[in-house]
gemmi code that builds the backbone of each chain (N, CA, C; Angstrom):
import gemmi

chains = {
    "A": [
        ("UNK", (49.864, -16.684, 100.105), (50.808, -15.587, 100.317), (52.188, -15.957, 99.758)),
        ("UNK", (53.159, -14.671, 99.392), (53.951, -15.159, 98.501), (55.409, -14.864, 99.703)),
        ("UNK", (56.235, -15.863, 99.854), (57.764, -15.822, 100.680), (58.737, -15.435, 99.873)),
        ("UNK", (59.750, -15.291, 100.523), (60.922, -14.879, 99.957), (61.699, -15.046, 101.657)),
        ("UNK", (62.813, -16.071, 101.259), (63.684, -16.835, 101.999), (64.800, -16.243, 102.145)),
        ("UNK", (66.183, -15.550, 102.895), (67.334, -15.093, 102.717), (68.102, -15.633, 104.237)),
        ("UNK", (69.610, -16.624, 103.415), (70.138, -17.679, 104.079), (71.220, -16.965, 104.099)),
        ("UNK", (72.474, -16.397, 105.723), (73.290, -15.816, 105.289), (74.238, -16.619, 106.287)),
        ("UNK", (74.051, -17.684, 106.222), (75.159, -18.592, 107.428), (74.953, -19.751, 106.480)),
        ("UNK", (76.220, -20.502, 106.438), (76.506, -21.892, 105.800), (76.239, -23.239, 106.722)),
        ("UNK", (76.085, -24.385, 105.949), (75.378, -25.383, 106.350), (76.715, -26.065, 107.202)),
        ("UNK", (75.841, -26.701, 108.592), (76.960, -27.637, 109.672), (77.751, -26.245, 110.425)),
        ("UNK", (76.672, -25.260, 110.478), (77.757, -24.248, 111.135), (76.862, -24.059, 112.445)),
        ("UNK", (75.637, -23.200, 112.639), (75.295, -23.365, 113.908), (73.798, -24.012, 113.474)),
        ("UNK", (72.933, -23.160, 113.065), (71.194, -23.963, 112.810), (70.567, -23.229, 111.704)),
        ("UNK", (71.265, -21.753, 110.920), (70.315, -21.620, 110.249), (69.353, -22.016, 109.222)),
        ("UNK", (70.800, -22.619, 108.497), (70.492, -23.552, 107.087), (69.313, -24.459, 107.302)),
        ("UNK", (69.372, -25.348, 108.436), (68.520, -26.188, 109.182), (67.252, -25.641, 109.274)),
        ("UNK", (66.726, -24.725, 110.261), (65.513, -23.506, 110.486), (64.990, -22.999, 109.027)),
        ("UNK", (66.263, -22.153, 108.547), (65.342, -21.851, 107.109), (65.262, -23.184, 106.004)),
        ("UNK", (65.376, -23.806, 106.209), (64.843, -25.234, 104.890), (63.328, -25.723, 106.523)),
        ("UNK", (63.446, -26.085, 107.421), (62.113, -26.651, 107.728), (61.358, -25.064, 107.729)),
        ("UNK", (61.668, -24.002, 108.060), (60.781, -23.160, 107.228), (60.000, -23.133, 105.930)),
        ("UNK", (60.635, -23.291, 105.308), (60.494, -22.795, 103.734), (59.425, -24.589, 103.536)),
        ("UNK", (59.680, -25.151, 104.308), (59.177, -26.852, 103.980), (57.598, -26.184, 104.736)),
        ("UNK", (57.658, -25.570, 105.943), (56.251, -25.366, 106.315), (55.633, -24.328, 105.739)),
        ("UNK", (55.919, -23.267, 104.688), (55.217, -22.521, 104.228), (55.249, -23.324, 102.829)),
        ("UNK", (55.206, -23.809, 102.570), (55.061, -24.466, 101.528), (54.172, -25.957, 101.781)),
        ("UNK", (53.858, -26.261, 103.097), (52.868, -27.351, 103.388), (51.797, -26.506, 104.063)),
        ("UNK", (51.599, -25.088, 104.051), (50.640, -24.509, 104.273), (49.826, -23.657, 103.258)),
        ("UNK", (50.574, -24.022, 102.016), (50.222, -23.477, 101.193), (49.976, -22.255, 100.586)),
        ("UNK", (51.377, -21.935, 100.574), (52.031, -20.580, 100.304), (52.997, -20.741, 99.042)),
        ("UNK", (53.472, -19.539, 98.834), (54.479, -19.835, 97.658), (55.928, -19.239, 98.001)),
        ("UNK", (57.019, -20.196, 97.681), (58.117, -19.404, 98.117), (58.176, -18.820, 96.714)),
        ("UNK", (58.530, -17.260, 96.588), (59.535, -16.996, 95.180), (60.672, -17.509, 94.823)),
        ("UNK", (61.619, -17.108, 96.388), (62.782, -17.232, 95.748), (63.856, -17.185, 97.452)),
        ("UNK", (64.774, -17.799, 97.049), (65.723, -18.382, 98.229), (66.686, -17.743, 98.057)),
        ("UNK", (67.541, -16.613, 98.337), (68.469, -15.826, 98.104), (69.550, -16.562, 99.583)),
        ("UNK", (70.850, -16.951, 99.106), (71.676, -17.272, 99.883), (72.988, -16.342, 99.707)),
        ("UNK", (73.227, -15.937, 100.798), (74.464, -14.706, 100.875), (75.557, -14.718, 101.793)),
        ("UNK", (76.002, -13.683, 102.282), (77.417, -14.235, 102.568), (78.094, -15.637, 102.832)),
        ("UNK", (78.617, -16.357, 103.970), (78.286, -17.979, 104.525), (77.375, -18.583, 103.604)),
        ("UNK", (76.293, -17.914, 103.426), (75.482, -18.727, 102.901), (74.971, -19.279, 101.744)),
        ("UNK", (76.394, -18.522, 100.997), (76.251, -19.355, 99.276), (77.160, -20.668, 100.034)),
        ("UNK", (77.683, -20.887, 100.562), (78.391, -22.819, 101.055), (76.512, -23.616, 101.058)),
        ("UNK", (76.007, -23.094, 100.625), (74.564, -23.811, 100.730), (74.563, -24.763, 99.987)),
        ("UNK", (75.356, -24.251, 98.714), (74.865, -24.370, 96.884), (76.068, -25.405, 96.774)),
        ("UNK", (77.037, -26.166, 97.100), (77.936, -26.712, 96.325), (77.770, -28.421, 96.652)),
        ("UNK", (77.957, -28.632, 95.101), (77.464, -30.059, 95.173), (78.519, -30.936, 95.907)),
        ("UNK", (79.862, -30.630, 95.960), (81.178, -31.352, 96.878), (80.691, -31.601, 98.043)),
        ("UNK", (79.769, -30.705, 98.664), (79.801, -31.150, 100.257), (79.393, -32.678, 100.246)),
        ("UNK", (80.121, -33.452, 101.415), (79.675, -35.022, 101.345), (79.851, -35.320, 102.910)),
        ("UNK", (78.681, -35.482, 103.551), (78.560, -35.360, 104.913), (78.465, -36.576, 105.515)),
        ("UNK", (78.694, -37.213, 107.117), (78.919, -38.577, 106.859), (77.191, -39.354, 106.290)),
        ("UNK", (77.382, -40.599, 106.277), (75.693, -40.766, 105.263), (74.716, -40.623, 106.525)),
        ("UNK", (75.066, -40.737, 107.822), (74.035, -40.957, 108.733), (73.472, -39.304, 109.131)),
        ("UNK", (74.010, -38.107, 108.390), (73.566, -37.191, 108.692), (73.212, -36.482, 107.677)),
        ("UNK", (72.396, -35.743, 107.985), (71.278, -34.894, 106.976), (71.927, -34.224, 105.939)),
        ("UNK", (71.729, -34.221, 104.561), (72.152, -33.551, 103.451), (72.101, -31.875, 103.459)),
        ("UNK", (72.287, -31.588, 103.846), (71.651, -30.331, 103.657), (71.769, -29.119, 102.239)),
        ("UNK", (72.737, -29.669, 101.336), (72.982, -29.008, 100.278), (71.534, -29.791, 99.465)),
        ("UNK", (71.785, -31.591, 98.838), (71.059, -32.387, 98.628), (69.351, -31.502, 98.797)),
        ("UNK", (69.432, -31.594, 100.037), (68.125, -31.269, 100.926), (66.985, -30.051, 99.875)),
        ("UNK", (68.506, -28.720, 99.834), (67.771, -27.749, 98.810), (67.424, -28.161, 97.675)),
        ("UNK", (68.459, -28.742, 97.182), (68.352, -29.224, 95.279), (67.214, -29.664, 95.307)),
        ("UNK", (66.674, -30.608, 96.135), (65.498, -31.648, 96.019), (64.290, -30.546, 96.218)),
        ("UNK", (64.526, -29.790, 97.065), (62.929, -29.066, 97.577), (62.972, -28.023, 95.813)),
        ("UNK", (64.162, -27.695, 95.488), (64.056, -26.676, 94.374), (63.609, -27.633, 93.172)),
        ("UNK", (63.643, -28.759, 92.715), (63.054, -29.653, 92.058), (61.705, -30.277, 91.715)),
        ("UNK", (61.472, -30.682, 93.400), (60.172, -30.957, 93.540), (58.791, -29.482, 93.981)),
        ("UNK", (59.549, -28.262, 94.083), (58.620, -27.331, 93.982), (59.142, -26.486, 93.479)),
        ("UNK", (60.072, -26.121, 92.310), (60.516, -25.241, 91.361), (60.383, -24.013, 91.661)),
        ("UNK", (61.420, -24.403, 93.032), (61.845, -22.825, 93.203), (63.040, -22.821, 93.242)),
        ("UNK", (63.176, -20.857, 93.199), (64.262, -20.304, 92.843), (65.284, -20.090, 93.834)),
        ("UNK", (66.683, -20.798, 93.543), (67.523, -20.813, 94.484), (68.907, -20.168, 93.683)),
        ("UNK", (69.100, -19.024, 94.400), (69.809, -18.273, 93.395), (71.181, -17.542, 95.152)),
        ("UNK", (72.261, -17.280, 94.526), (73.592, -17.398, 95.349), (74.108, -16.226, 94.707)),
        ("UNK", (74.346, -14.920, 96.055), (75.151, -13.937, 95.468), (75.693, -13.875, 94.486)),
        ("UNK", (76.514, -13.607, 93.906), (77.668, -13.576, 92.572), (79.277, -13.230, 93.425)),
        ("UNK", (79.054, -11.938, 94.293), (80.466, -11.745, 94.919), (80.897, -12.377, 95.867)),
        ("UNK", (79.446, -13.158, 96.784), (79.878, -13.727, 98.263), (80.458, -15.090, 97.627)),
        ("UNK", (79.892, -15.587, 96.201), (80.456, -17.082, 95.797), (81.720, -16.662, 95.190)),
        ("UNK", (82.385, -15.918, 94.672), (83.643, -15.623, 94.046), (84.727, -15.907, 95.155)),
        ("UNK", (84.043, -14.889, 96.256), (85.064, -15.038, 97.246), (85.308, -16.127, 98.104)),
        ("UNK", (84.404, -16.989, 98.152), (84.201, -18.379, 98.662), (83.884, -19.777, 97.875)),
        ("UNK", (84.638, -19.611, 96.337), (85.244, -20.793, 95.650), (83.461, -20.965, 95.002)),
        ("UNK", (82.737, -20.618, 95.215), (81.462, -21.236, 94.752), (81.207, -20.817, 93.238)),
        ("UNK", (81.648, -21.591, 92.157), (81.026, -21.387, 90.682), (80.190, -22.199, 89.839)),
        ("UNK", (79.504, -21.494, 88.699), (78.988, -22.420, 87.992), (79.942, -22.487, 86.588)),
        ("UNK", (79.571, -22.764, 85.902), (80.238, -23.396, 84.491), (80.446, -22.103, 83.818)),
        ("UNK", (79.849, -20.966, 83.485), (80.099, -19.659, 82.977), (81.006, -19.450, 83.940)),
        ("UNK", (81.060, -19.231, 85.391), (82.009, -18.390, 86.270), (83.398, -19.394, 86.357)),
        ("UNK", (83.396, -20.411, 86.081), (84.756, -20.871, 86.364), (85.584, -20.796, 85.101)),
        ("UNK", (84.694, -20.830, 84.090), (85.706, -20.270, 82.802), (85.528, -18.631, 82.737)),
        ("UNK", (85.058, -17.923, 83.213), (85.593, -16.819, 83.139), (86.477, -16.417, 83.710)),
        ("UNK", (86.616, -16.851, 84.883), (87.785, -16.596, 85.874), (89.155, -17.575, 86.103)),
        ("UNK", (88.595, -18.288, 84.735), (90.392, -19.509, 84.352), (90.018, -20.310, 85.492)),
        ("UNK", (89.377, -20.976, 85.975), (88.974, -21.796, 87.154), (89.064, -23.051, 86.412)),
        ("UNK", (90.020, -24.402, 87.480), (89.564, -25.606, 86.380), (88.041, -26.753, 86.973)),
        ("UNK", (87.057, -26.313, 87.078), (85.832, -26.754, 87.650), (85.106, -26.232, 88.197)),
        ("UNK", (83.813, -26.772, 88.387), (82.484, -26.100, 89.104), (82.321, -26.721, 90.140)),
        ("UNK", (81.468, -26.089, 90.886), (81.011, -27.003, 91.773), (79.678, -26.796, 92.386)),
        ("UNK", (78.793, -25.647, 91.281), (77.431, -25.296, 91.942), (76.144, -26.603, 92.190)),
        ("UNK", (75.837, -26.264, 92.866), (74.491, -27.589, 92.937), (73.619, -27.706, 92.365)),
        ("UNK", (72.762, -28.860, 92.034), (71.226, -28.599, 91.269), (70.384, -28.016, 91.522)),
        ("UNK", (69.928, -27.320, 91.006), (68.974, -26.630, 91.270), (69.169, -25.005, 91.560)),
        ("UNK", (70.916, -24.388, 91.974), (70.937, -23.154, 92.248), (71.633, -22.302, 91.074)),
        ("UNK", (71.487, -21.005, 91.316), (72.642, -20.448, 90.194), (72.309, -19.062, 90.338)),
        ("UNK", (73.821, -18.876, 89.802), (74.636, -17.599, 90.194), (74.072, -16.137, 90.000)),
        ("UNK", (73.528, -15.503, 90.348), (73.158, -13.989, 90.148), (73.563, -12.899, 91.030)),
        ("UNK", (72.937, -11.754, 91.197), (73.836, -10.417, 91.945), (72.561, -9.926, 92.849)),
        ("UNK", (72.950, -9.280, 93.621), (72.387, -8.938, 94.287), (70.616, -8.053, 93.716)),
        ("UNK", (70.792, -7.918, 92.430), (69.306, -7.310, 92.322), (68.209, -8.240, 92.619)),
        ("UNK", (68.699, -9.599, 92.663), (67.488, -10.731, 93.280), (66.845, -10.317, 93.981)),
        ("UNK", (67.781, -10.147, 95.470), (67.575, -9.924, 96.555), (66.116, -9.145, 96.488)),
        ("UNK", (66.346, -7.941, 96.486), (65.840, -6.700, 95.981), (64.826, -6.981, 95.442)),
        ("UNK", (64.544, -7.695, 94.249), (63.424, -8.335, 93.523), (62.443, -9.231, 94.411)),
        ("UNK", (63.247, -10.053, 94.894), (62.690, -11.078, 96.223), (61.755, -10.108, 97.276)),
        ("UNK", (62.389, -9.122, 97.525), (62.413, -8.426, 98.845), (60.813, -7.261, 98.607)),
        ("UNK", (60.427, -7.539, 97.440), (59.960, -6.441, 96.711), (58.310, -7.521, 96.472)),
        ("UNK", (58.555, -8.811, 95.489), (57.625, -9.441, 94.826), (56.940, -10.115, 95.728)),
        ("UNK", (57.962, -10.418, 97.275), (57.090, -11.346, 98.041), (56.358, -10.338, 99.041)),
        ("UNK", (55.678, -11.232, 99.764), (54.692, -10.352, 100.603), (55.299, -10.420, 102.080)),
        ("UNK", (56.571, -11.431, 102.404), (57.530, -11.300, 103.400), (58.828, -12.176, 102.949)),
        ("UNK", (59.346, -11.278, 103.819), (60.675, -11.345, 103.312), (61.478, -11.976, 104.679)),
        ("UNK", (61.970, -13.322, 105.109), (62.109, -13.728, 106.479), (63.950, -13.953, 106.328)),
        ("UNK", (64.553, -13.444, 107.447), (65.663, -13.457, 106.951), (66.596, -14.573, 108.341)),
        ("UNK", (67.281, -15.811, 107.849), (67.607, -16.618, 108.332), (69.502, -16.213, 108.656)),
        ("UNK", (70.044, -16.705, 109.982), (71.105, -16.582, 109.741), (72.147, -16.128, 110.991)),
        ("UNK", (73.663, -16.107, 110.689), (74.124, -16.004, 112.527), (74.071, -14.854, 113.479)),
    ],
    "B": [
        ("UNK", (54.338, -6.413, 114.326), (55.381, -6.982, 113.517), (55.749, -8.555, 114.308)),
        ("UNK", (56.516, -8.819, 113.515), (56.839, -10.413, 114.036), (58.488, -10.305, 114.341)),
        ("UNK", (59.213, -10.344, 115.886), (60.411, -10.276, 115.702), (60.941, -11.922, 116.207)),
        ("UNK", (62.123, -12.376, 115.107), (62.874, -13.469, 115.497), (63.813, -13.097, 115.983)),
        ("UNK", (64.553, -13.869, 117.280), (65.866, -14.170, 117.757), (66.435, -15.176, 118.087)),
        ("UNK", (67.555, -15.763, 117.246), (67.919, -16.585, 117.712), (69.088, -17.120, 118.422)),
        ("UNK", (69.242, -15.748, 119.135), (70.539, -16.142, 120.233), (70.474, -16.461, 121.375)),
        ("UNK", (71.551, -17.237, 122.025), (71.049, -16.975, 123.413), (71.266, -16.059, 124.052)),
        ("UNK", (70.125, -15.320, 125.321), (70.729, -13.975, 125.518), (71.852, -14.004, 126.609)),
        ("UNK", (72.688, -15.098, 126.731), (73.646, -14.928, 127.871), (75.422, -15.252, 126.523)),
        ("UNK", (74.631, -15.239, 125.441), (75.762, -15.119, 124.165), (76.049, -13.246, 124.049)),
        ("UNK", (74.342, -12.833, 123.803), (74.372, -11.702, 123.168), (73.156, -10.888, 123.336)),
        ("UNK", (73.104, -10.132, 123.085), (72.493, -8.704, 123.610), (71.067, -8.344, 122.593)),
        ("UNK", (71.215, -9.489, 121.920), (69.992, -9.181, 120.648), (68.937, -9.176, 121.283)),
        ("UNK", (68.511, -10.188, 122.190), (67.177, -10.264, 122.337), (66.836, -9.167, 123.827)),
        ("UNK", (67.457, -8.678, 124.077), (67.316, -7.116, 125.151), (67.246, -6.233, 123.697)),
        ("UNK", (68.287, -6.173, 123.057), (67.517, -4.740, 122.115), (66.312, -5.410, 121.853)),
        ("UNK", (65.860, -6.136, 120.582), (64.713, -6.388, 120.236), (63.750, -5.757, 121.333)),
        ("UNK", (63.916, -6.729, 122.922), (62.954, -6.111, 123.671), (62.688, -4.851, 123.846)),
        ("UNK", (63.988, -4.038, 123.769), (63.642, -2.804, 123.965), (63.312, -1.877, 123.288)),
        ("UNK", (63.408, -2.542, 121.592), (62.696, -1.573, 120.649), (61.391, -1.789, 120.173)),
        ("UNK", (60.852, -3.584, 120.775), (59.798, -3.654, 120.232), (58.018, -2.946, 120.645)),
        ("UNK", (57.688, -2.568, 119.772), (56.629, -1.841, 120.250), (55.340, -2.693, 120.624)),
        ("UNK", (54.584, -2.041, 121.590), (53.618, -2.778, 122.106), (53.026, -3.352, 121.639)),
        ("UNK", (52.387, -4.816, 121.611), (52.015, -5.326, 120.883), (52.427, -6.417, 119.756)),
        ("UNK", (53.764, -6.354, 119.760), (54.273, -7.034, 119.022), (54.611, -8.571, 119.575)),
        ("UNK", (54.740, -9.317, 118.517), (54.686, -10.906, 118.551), (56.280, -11.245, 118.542)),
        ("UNK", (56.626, -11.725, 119.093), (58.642, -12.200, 119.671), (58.326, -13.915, 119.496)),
        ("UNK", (59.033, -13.961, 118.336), (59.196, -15.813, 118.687), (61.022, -16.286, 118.895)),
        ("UNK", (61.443, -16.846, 119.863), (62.243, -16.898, 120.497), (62.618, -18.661, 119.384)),
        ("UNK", (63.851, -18.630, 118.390), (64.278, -19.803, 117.680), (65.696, -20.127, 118.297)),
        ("UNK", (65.995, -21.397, 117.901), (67.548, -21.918, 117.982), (67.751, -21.360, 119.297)),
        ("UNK", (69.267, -20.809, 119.586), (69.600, -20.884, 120.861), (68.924, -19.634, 121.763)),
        ("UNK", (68.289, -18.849, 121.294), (66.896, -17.747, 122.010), (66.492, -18.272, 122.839)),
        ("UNK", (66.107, -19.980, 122.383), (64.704, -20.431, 123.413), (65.529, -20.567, 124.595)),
        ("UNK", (66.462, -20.446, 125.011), (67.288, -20.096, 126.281), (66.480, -19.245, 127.421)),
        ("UNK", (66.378, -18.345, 126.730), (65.332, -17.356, 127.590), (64.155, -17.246, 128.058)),
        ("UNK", (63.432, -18.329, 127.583), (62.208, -18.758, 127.778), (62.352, -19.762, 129.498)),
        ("UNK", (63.708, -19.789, 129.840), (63.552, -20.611, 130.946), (63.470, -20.013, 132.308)),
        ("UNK", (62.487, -20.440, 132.991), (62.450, -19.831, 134.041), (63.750, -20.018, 135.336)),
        ("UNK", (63.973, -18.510, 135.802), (64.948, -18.521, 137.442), (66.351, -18.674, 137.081)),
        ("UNK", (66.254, -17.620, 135.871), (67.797, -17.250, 134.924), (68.321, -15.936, 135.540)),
        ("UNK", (69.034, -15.428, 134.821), (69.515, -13.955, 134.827), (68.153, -12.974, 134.597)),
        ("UNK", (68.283, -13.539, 133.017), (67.006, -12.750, 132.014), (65.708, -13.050, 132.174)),
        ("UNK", (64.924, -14.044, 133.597), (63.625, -14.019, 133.195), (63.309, -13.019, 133.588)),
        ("UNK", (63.483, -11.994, 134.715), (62.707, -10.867, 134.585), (62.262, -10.084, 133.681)),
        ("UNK", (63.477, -10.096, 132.963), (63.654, -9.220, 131.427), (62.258, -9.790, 130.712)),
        ("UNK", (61.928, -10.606, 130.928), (61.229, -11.459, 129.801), (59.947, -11.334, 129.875)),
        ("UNK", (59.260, -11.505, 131.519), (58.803, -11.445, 132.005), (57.670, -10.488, 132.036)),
        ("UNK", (58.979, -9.118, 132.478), (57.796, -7.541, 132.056), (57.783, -7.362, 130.474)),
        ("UNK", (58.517, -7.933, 129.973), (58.387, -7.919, 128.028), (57.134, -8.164, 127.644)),
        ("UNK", (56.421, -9.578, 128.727), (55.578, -9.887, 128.189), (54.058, -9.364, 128.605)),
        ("UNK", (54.020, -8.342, 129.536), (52.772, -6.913, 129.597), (52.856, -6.287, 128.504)),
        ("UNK", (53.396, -6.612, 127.716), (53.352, -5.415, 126.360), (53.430, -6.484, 125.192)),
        ("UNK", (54.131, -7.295, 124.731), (54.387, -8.441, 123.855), (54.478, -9.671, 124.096)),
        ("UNK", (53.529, -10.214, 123.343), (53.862, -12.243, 123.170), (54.443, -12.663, 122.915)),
        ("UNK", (55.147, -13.462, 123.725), (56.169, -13.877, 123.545), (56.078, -15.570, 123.116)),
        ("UNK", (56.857, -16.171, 121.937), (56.374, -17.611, 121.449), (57.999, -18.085, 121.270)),
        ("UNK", (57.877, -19.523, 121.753), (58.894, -19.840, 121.333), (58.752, -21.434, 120.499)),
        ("UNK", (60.038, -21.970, 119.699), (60.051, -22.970, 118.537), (59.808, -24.342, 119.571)),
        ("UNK", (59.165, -25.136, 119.627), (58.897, -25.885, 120.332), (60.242, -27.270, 120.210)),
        ("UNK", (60.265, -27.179, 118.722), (61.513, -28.371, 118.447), (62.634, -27.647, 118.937)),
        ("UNK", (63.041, -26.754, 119.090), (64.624, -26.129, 119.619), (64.435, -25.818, 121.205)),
        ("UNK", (63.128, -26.056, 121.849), (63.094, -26.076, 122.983), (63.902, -27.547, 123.393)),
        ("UNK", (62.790, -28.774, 122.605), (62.937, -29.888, 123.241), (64.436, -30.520, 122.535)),
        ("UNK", (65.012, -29.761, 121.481), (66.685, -29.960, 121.592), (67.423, -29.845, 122.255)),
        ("UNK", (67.305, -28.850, 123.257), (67.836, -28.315, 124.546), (67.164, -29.176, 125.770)),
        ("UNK", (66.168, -29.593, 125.482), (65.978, -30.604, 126.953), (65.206, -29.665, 128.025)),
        ("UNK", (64.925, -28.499, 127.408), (63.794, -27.732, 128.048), (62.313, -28.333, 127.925)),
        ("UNK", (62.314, -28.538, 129.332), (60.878, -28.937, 128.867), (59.875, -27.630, 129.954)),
        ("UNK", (58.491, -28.055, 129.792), (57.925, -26.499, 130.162), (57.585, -26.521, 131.338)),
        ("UNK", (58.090, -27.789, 132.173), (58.352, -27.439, 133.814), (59.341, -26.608, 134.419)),
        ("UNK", (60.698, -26.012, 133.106), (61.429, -25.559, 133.192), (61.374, -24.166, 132.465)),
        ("UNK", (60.313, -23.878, 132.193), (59.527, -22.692, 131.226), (58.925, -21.258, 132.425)),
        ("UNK", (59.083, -20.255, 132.134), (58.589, -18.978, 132.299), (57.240, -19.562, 131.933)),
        ("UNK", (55.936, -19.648, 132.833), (54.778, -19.956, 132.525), (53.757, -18.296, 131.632)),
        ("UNK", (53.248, -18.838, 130.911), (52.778, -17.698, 130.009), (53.360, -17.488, 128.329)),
        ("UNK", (54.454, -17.896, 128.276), (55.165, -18.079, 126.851), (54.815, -19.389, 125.981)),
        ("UNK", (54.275, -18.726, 124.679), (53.498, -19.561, 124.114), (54.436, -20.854, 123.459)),
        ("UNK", (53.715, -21.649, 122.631), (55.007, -23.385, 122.034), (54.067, -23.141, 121.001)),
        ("UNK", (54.922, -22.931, 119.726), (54.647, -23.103, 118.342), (55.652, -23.982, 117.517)),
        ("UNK", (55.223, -25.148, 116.433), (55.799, -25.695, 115.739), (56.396, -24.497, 114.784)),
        ("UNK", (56.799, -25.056, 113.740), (57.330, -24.111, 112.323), (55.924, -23.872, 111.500)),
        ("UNK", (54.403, -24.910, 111.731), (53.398, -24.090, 111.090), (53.396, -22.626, 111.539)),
        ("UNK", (53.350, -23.251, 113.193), (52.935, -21.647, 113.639), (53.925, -20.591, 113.819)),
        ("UNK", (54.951, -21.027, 112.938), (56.068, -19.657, 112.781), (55.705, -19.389, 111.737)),
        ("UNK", (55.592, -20.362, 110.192), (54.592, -19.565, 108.987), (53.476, -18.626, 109.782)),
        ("UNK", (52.539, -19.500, 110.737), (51.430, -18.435, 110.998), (51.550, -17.322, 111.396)),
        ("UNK", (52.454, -17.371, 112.027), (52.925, -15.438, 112.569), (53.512, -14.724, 111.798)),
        ("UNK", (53.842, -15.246, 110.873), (54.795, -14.165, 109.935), (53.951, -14.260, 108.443)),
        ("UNK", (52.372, -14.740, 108.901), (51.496, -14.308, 107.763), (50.473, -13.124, 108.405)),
        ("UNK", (50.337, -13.497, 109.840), (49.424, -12.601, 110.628), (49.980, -11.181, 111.056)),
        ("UNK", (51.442, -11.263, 110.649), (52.109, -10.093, 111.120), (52.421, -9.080, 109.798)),
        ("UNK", (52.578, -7.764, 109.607), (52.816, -7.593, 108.412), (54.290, -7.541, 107.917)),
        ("UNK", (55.002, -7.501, 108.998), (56.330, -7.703, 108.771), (57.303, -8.083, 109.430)),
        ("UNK", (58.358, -9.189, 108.642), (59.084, -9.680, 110.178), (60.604, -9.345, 110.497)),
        ("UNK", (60.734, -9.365, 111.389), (62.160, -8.438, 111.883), (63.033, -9.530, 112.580)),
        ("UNK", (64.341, -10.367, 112.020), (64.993, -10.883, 112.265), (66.060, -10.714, 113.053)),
        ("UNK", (66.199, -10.871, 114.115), (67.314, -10.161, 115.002), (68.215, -10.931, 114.732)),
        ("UNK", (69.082, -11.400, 114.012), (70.584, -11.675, 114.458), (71.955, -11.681, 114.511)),
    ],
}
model = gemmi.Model(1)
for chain_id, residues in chains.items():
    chain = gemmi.Chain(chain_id)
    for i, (resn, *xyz) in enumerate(residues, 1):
        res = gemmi.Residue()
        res.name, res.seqid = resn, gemmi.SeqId(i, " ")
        for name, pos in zip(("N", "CA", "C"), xyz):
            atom = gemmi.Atom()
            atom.name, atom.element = name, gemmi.Element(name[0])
            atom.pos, atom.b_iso = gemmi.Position(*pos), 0.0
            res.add_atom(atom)
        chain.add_residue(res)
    model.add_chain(chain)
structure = gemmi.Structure()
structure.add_model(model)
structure.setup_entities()
């Protein structure tokens, strides 16, 4: 069966980030497919590689990059909720005269028709968040 | 349908609507600070209680035992599912309804 993930609270804030990654870790050890990880309001702070947490506690930005690596999925971050909350990639910070990026491995920037696409291609659509 | 909540209901009012819109039959898994409600000789176990003549009620077993609930301290009848068995309900269900 095919998932589709949507993260709308940022990581170290209350549990979602937390819940939806060991989610997305058990439909994916049950042998399912995620499409695609749509992170939105709060929840583009998912995507930026700056976060540096102390070492004895869980990565949780790290955490995604790695699961989007080792199972090549799609981790894709509003376009307006990251504008308004400093989150760019290398196209968006020179378009907007920005001097740096700071998106993470593995995610990148699109608009809301994901969502929509996500919401549409998977066979559930589970929505994480405060 | 499959409904999540994950508040507690002495935060917020989600998991009374949910109850009160969910239709018979439906599967309630109680995550993060929800599993609050799962404890028995609260405000809300009644609430919970007659919820569950009509709906099953499941709650996250790891966000129970984060809280230090253990199921001597449990509404007896409410089911303990890992995160398989939150994939499993929200494959057995056709659609899931996130309260939060």
């Amino acid at each position: 069966m095919k998932f589709s993930v949507m993260v709308n609270e940022g990581p170290y804030t209350h549990q979602a980030a937390d819940t939806a990654y060991h989610f997305t870790r058990a439909v994916l050890d049950a042998g399912h497919e995620i499409f695609r990880i749509f992170f939105y309001h709060d929840g583009v702070h998912n995507g930026t590689r700056l976060t540096t947490p102390p070492q004895d506690d869980r990565h949780i930005v790290d955490r995604w990059s790695e699961l989007a690596h080792d199972h090549d999925i799609d981790l894709v971050v509003c376009v307006a909720a990251a504008q308004r909350r400093g989150i760019l990639d290398k196209e968006e910070a020179k378009r907007n005269g920005k001097d740096g990026d700071n998106i993470a491995p593995g995610f990148r920037i699109s608009g809301l028709g994901q969502l929509i696409e996500a919401g549409i291609e998977a066979d559930r659509l589970v929505v994480f968040g405060d | 349908m499959l409904h999540t909540v994950n508040k507690s209901p002495f935060d917020s009012h989600s998991l009374q609507t949910c109850l009160g819109l969910a239709k018979a039959g439906s599967d309630i898994l109680l995550i993060e600070d929800a599993v609050y409600a799962a404890m028995s000789g609260t405000a809300v176990t009644s609430m919970v209680e007659s919820a569950m003549s009509s709906s099953t009620i499941y709650a996250l077993e790891s966000d129970l035992r984060a809280r230090g609930i253990g199921s001597e301290k449990m509404i007896s009848g409410i089911n303990l599912v890992g995160y398989d068995g939150f994939v499993e309900l929200a494959v057995t269900n056709d659609k899931v309804q996130s309260w939060l």
